[in-house]
Structures are given as C-alpha cells and as structure tokens.
C-alpha positions as CSV (number, residue, x, y, z in Angstrom):
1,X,-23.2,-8.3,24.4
2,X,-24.3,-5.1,25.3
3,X,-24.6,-1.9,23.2
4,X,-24.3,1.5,24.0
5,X,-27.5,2.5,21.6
6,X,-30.2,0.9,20.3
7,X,-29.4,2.1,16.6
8,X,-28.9,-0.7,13.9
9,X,-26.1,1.0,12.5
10,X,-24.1,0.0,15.5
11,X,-25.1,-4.0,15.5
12,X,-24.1,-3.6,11.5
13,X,-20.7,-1.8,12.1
14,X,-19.8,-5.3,14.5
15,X,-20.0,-7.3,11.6
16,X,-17.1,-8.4,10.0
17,X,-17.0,-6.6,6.4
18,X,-18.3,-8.8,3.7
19,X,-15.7,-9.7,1.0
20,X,-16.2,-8.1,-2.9
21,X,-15.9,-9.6,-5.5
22,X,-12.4,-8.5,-7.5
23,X,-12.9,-7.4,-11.4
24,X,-11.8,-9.2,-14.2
25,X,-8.4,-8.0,-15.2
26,X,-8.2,-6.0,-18.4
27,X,-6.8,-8.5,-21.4
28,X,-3.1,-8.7,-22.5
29,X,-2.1,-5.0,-24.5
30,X,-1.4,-6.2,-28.0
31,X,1.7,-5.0,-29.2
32,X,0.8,-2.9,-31.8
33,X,-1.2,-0.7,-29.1
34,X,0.8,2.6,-28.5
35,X,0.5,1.6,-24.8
36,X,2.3,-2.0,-25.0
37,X,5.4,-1.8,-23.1
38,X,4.2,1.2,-20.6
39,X,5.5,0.9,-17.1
40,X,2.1,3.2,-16.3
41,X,-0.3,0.4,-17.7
42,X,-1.7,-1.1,-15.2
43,X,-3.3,-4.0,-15.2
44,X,-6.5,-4.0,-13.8
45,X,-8.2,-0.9,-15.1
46,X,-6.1,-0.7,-18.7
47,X,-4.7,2.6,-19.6
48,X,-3.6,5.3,-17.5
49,X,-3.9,8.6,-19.6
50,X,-2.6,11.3,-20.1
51,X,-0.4,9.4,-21.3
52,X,3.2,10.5,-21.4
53,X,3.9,9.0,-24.9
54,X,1.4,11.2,-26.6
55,X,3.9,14.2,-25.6
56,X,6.5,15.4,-27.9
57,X,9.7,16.8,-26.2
58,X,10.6,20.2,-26.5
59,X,13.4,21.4,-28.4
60,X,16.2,22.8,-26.2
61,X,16.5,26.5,-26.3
C-alpha cells in the first residue's frame, strides 16, 4: 500500500484501535447509603453529585 507521507503517524492511524480494558464496576450501594435507590447512580463510577437529595425544597410563597 502506498502512503501519501512518510510520517509514522499515518502508518499508526491505519491500525485498527486497540481494545481497553473496561473498569471494575463500583460495588452494590448498601441500603443505608443516602444514595441507594437514586435513578442518577450510576453504576460504573458510583455517585453522581450534587446530588439532588441533599436539597431541601422551598417553601411556597
């Protein structure tokens, strides 16, 4: 195959990309945690904050 430049960034970028490696998924929110329950918990990285829980509504005017 021919290539338009002799750089090795162009012989590189022809490669298929090489796969990584997933993390480990956070463990299981206990269900004492303030968090257990949250539809914003997600489950590879743990808690999302801020955290809408933590707010306290405003009394209406």
């Amino acid at each position: 195959m021919k290539y338009f430049t002799r750089s090795p960034l162009e012989r590189m970028m022809m490669q298929p990309p090489i796969a990584q490696a997933r993390p480990d998924p956070a463990p299981p929110v206990p269900q004492s945690h303030p968090c257990y329950g949250c539809k914003r918990l997600n489950e590879s990285s743990g808690c999302v904050l801020p955290c809408y829980r933590g707010v306290e509504r405003m009394p209406p005017r």
